[in-house]
N, C-alpha and C positions, 0 to 999 in steps of 0.2 A: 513898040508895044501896042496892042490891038486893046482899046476899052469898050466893054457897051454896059449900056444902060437901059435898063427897064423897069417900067412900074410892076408893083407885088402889091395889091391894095392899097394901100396910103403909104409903102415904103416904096421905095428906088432902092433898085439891086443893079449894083457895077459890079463887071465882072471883068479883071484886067485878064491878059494872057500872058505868058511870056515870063518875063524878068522884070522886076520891080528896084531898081538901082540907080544911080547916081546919074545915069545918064538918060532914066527914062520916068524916072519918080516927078518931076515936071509937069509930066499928062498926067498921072493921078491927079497929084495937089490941084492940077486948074477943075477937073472933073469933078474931085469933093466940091471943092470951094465955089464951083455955079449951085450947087447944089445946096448949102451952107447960104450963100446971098438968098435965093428962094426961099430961105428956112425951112425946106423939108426936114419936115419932124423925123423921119426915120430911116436911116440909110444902112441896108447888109450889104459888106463888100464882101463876095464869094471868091476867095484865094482856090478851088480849085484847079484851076488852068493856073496857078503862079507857081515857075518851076525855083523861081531863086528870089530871094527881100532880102537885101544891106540896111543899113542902118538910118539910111536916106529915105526908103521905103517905109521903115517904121517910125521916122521922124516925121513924113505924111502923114501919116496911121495918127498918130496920134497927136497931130496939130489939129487934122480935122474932128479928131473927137473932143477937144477943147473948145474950136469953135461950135461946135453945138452942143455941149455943154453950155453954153452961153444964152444959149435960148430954149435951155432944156431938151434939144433932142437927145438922138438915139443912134449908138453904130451897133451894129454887130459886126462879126467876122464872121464867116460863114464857109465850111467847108476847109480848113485850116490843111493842109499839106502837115503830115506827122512831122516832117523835118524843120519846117517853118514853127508848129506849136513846139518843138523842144527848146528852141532859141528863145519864143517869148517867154516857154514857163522857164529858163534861163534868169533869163532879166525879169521873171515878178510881171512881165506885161499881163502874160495872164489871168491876174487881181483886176487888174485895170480895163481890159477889152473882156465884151460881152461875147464870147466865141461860142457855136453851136456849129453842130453839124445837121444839114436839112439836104435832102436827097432831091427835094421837091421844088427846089427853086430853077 
């Protein structure tokens, strides 16, 4: 799985590619979490390029939103694949993750 990362003003936007699963969910967690050690206050992970999230992927998802929670930051999700938001509002994640669609990113 291909990550990149770039500055949006005072947020960091990852943008994974590919598949976010059990055997590649790994390289996100280490990506949030340099990110998380930094304390960057605001991180949108833009899911459009993610063609598939298991439940490994949303156990990243939302370990790293706990870790900044911790210091007060901020995730969004950004750009959600319809197929992926049905799963989260499935499981109520959708209460929980600040999701938005931004064209501009």
């Amino acid at each position: 799985m291909k990550i990149t990362v770039e500055d949006k003003g005072t947020a960091k936007v990852i943008r994974p590619y590919g598949k976010i699963d059990i055997l590649t969910s790994s390289e996100l967690r280490s990506t949030l979490g340099e990110l998380t050690k930094k304390k960057v206050m605001k991180i949108i992970v833009d899911l459009a390029q993610v063609t598939y999230l298991d439940s490994s992927g949303l156990a990243t998802l939302l370990e790293s939103l706990k870790n900044l929670k911790e210091y007060e930051g901020k995730m969004q999700l950004a750009n959600v694949p319809e197929r992926i938001l049905k799963v989260l509002s499935l499981m109520k994640l959708d209460l929980i993750f600040d999701i938005i669609q931004d064209d501009t990113l």
